[in-house]
C-alpha positions as CSV (number, residue, x, y, z in Angstrom):
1,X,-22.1,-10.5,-0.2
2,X,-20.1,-9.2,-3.4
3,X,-17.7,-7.0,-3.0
4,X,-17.1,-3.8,-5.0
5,X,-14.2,-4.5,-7.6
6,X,-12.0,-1.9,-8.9
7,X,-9.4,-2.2,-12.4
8,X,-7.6,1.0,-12.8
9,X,-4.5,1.0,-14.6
10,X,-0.5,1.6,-13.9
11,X,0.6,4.7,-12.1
12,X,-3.2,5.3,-11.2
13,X,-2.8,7.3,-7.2
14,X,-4.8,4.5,-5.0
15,X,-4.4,6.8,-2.0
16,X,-2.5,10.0,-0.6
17,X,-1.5,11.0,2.8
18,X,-4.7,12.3,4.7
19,X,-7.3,10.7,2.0
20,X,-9.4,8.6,4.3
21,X,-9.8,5.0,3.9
22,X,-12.6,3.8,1.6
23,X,-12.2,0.2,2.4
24,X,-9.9,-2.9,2.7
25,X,-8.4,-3.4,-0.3
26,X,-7.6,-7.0,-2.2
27,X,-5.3,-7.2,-4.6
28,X,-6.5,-10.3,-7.3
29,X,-3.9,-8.9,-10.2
30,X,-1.1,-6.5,-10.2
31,X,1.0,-4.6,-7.8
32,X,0.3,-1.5,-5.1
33,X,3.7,0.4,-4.1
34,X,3.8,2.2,-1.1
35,X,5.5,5.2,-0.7
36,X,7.1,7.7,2.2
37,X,7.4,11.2,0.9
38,X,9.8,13.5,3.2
39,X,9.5,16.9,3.3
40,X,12.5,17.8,1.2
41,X,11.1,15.3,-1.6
42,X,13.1,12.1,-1.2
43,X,11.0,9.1,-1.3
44,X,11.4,5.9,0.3
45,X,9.3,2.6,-0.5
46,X,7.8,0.7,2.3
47,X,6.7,-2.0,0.4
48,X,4.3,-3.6,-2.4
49,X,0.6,-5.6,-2.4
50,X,0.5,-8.2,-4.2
51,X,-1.9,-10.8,-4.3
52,X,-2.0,-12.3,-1.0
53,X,-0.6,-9.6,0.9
54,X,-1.8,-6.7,3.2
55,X,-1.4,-3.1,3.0
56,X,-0.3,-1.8,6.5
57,X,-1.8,1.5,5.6
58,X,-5.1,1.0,4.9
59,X,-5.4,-2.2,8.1
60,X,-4.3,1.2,10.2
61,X,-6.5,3.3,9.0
62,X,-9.8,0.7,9.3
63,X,-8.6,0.0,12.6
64,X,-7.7,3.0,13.9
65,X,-10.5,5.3,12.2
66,X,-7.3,7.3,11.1
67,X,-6.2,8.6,7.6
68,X,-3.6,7.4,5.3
69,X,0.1,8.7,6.0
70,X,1.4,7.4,2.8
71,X,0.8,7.3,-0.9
72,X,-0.5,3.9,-2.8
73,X,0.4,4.1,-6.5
74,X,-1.0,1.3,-9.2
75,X,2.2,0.1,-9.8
76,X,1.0,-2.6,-12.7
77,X,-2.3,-2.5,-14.0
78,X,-4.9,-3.7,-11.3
79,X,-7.9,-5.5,-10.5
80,X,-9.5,-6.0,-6.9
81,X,-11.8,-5.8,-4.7
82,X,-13.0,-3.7,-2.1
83,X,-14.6,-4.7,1.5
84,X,-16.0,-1.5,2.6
85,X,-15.5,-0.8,6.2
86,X,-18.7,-2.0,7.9
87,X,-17.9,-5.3,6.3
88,X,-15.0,-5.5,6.9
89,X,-15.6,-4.8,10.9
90,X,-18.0,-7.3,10.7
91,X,-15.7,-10.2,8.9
92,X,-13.3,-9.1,11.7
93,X,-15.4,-10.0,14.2
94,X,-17.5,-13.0,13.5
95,X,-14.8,-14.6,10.3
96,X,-12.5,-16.5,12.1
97,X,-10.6,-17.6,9.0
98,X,-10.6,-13.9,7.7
99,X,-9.0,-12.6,10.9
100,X,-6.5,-15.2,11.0
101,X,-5.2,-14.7,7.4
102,X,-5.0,-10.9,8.1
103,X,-2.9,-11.4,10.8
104,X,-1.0,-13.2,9.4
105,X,-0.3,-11.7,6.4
106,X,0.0,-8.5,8.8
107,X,2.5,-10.0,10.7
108,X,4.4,-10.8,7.4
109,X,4.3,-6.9,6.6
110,X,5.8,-6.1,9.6
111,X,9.0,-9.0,9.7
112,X,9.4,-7.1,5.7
113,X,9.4,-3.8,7.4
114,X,11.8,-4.8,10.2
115,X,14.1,-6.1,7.5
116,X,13.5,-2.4,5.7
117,X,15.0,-0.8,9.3
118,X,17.3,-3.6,9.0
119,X,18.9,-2.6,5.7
120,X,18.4,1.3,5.7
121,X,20.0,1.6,9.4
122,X,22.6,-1.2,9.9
123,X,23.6,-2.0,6.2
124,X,26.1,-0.5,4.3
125,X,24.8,0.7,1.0
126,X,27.2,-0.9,-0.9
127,X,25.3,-4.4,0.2
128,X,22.4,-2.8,-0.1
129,X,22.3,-1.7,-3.5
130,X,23.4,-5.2,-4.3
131,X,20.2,-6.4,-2.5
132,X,18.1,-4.5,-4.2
133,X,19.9,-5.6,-8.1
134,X,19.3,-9.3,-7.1
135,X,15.5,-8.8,-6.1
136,X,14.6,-6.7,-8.9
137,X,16.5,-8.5,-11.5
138,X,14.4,-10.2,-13.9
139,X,15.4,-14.3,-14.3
140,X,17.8,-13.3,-17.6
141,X,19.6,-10.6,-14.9
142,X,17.5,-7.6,-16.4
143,X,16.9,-4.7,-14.0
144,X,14.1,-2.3,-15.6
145,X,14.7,0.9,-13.2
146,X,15.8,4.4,-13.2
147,X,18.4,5.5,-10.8
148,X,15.7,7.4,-9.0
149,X,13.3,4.4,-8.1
150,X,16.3,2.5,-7.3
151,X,17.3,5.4,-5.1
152,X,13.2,5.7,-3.6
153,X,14.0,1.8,-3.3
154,X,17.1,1.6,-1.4
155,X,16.2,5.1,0.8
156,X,19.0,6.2,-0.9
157,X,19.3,9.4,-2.8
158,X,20.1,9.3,-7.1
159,X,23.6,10.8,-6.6
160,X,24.9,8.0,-4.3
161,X,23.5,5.2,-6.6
162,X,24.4,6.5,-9.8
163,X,28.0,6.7,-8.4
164,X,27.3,3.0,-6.7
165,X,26.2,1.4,-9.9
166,X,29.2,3.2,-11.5
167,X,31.8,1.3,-9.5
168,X,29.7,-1.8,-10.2
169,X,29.8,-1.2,-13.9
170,X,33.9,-0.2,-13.8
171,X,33.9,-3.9,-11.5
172,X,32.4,-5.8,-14.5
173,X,29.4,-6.7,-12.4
174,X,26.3,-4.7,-14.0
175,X,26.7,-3.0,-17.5
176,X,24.0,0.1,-17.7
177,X,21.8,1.1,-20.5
178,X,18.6,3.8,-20.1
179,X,16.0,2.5,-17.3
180,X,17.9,-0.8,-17.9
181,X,20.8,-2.7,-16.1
182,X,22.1,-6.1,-16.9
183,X,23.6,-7.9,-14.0
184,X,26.8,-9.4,-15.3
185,X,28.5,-11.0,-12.1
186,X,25.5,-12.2,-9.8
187,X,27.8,-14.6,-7.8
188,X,29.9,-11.4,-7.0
189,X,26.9,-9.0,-5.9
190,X,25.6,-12.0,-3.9
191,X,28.5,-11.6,-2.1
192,X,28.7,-8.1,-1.5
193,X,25.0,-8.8,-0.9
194,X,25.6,-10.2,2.5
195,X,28.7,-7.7,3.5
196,X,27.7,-5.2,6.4
């Protein structure tokens, strides 16, 4: 049976806390982020689709006939398709090789969020900034990001990492231009990378 596709473009809302789930979601092109909004504002990211990967939210929501708790935000431009929920009950149920891919792919979400508790809990935010530089960086060391996303990033607020990436810059380890860092020392943030 072909399944609905769907190409929206970047910074298109894919869902919003308490929209109800339209359908599983796979991602062929492009990037989904995942936000946490608190109350006061702050923002945290849970993680991103990708092709290949599952979206905790929207597995909940098929299989717990609940809504979404979270916002989905094209993060790239986007193609993919959509297995609306009857089908997808029914690949549950009788697609061996369906179900066994989405588990594991879930239980790959969940070992990502664990290491999210991990970092935002027991790590100091020194480490975890530097973390955060190394995975983002770009293969020439380029950081495209605003102190804000690195801050929804890192569950951080902007204030702490601007002053962060300040004493990174004054250390000779990341020089800073608008939305752009360079990482300059990545030996030395790998380093601080793995400090507690």
């Amino acid at each position: 049976m072909a399944q609905p596709s769907l190409s929206v473009p970047a910074g298109t809302i894919m869902f919003r806390p308490d929209d109800p789930c339209s359908g599983y979601v796979v991602v062929r092109s492009g990037s989904i982020r995942v936000v946490l909004t608190a109350e006061n504002g702050r923002e945290i990211v849970l993680y991103r689709v990708r092709p290949g990967d599952v979206c905790l939210q929207t597995f909940s929501c098929l299989v717990d006939h609940r809504h979404y708790s979270a916002e989905g935000i094209a993060e790239t431009d986007l193609e993919a398709d959509i297995i609306p929920p009857p089908e997808f009950d029914r690949r549950m149920a009788d697609d061996a090789a369906f179900r066994n891919q989405l588990f594991a792919a879930v239980a790959q979400r969940f070992a990502d969020l664990e290491q999210l508790v991990e970092d935002v809990a027991l790590t100091g935010f020194e480490a975890r900034l530097a973390r955060l530089l190394l995975r983002l960086a770009d293969p020439a060391g380029r950081v495209e990001a605003t102190h804000e996303s690195l801050a929804a990033e890192a569950g951080s607020g902007r204030a702490v990492v601007t002053r962060q990436l300040g004493r990174f810059a004054r250390d000779g380890l990341v020089s800073m231009t608008r939305g752009q860092l360079q990482i300059l020392d990545r030996a030395a943030l790998e380093i601080l990378s793995h400090e507690m």
